[in-house]
N, C-alpha and C positions, 0 to 999 in steps of 0.2 A: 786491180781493176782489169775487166777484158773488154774490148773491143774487137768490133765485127766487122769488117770492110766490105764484106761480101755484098752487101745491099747500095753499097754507092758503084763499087764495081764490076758489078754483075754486066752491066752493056759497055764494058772497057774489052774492046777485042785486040789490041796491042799485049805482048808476054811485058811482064812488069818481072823485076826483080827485086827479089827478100830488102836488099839496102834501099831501095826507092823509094820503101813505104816507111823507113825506121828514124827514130831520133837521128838529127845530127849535130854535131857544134855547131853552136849558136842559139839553137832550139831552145823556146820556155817551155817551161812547163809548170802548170800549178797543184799543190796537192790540196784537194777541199777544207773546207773546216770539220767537216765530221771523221775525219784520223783523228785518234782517242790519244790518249795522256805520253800513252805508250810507246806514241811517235813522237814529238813534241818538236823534234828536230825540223819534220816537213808540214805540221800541221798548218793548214792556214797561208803556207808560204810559197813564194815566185823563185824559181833556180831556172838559170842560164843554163844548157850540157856544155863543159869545158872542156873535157874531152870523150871518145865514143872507140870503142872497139867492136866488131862483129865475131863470134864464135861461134862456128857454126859442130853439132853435134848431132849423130841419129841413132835411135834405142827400139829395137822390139820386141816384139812377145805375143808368143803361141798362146792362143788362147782356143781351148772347142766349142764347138757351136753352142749355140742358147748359154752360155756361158760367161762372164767378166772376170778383168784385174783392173783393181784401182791402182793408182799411179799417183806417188806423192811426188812435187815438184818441189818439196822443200830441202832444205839439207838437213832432213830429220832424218833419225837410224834409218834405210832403207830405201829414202827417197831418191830423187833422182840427181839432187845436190844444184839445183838452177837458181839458187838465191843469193844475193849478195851478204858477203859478212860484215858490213861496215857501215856508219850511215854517211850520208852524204853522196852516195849511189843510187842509182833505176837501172834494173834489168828490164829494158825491151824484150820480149820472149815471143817471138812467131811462130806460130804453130804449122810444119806442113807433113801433111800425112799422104801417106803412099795410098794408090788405091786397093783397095779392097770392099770383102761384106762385113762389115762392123758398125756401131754406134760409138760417139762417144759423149759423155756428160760431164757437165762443168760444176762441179763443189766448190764453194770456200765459204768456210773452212770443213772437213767433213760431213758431209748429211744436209750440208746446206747451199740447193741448190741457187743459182743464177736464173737457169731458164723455165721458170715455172709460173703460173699461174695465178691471180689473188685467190678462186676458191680452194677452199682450202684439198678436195678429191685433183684439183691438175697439178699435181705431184711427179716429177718421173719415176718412172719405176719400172726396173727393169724384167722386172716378174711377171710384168703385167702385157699381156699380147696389145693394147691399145695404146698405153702410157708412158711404154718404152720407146715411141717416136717421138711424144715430148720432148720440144728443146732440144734433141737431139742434134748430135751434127754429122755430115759425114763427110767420106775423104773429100767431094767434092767443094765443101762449105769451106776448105780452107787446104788446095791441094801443095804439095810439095813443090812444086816448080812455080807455081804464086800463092805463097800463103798470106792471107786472109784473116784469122784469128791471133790476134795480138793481146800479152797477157803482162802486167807491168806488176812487180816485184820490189820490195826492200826489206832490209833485214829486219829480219823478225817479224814478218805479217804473218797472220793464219797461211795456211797451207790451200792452193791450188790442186786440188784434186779431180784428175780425170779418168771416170769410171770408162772401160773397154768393154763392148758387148760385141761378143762375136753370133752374127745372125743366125739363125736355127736355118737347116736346110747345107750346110759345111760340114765337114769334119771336123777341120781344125782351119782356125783364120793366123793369117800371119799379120800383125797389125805394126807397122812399122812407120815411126816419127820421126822427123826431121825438126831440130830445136835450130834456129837462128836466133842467138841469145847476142844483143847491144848493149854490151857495158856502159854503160850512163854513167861520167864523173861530172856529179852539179856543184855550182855554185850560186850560192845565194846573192840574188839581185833586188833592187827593192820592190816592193808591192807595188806597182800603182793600176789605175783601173784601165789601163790600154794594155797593159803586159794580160792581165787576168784576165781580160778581152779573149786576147790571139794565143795564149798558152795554152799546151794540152791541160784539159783537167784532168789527173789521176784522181780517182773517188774512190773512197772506201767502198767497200765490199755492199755495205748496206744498202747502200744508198741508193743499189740499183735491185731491191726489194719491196715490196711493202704496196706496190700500188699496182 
């Protein structure tokens, strides 16, 4: 799941810091019922955070103008290795990005974007001189000294994937992230409908599709 803080904080003129905004012990959290078979451990289910660690980690990459690199967040060959291996885990994942001229886009899992459109032509696309601002985000939407885009993780989901477009009009962009990753250790508390109330919902991927 990702979440976007930027729209409730946008008239917050106070410096907020990465822990202020993140799970803590004690925290609920719910995961929907449309997590598939494949989870079965959080489907459906209410967890307590038992306990929370912050790691904080930052990764860039040259990229030349009119130009992208995708970026796996998973711990597939290559990625960036920011998933838990275990279940009974949430990785809280803040995203803050240094300024620059760049784009960046949200996949999951590969090819399948987040920020786009019900017709089917409001696609992103970064080829495309109009469609490349789609859903787009930039350093401002979620900067490094208060990040803003929050991206929640368990093992073995699809892959979070964010595509880097460095803007025509550069040479080369230097696009540099900043990962504040919150080790979630849950434990399972029981359902009831005041916990599923005040809990975070983590939702599948889909579920913020289709409409």
């Amino acid at each position: 799941m990702i979440v976007n803080l930027a729209p409730t904080l946008k008239a917050v003129s106070t410096y907020v810091k990465p822990e202020d905004l993140m799970l803590q012990r004690g925290g609920w959290v719910y995961f929907t019922a449309s997590w598939p078979d494949t989870h079965k451990w959080c489907r459906d289910k209410t967890f307590e955070v038992d306990r929370s660690l912050v790691v904080n980690y930052a990764s860039s990459y040259i990229i030349p103008g009119g130009d992208y690199k995708d970026i796996d967040l998973s711990n597939a060959a290559g990625g960036v290795k920011l998933y838990p291996t275990g279940e009974g885990v949430l990785y809280e994942i803040l995203l803050g990005l240094k300024p620059g001229e760049y784009l960046v886009h949200v996949y999951v899992p590969k090819d399948r974007y987040i920020y786009s459109l019900a017709e089917s032509s409001m696609t992103p696309n970064v080829e495309d001189p109009l469609l490349k601002y789609l859903g787009a985000l930039r350093w401002t939407d979620s900067p490094h000294n208060c990040p803003l885009i929050k991206l929640y993780a368990v093992k073995d989901m699809p892959a979070f994937i964010l595509r880097l477009y460095a803007l025509e009009g550069v040479d080369f962009e230097k696009v540099t992230i900043e990962w504040h990753v919150n080790k979630c250790e849950l434990k399972e508390i029981a359902k009831t409908d005041e916990v599923v109330k005040r809990a975070l919902h983590v939702k599948w991927h889909e579920e913020l599709r289709g409409f």
